[in-house]
C-alpha positions in Angstrom: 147.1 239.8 38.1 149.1 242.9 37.1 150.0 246.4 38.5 149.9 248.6 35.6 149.0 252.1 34.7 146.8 250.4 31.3 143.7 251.2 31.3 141.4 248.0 30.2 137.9 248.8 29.1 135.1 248.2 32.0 131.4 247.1 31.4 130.3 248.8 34.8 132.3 251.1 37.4 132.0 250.9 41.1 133.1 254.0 42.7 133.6 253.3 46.0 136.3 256.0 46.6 136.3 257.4 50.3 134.8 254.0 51.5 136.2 252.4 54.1 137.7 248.4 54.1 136.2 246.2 53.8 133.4 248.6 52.4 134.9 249.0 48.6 135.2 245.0 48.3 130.9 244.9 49.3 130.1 247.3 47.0 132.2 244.9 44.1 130.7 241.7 45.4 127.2 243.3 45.5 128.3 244.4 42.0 129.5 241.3 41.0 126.4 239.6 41.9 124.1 241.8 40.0 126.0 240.9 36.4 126.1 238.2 33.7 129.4 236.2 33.4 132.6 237.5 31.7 131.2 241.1 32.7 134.3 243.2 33.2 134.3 245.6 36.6 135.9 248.7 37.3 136.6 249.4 41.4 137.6 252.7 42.3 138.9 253.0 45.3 141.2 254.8 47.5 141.5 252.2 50.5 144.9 251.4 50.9 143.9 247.5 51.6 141.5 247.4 48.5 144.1 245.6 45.8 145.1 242.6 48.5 141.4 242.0 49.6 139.8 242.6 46.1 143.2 239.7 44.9 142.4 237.5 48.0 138.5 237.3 47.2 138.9 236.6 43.5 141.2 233.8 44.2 139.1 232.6 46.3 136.0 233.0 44.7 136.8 232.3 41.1 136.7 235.6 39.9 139.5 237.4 37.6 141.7 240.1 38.7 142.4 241.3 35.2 145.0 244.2 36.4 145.6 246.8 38.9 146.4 250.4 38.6 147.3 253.1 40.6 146.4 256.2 39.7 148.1 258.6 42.5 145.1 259.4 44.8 143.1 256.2 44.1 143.3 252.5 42.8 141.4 251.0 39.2 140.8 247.3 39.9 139.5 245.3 36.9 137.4 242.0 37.9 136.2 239.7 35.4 133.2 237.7 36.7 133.5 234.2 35.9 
């Protein structure tokens, strides 16, 4: 996982901006569930808590953090679904 300010491409976006944790990581999982494998995610989210969750439940469900960036007023999180 990286914190970067790159912007990798996304198959689907997930707004989930003015969400509360741990609603932001739901609305990925229910996301993530929805799509075929190697489908690349885009979170948007403003939680402050949303980059350690989103890491923890990838590394614990075998998903792929691909990067991290924070834009200012919001967070991009990238998932690959494996």
């Amino acid at each position: 996982m990286t914190t970067s300010q790159n912007h990798t491409e996304a198959d689907t976006t997930v707004d989930a901006r003015g969400a509360t944790c741990p609603g932001p990581l739901m609305d990925l999982i229910s996301e993530i569930r929805a799509v075929d494998t190697g489908t690349v995610i885009a979170l948007l989210s403003d939680a402050e808590k949303s980059p350690t969750e989103v890491q923890e439940w990838a590394d614990e469900s075998g998903n792929e953090v691909l990067d991290i960036a924070d834009k200012g007023d919001h967070y991009r999180i990238h998932v690959t679904k494996r």
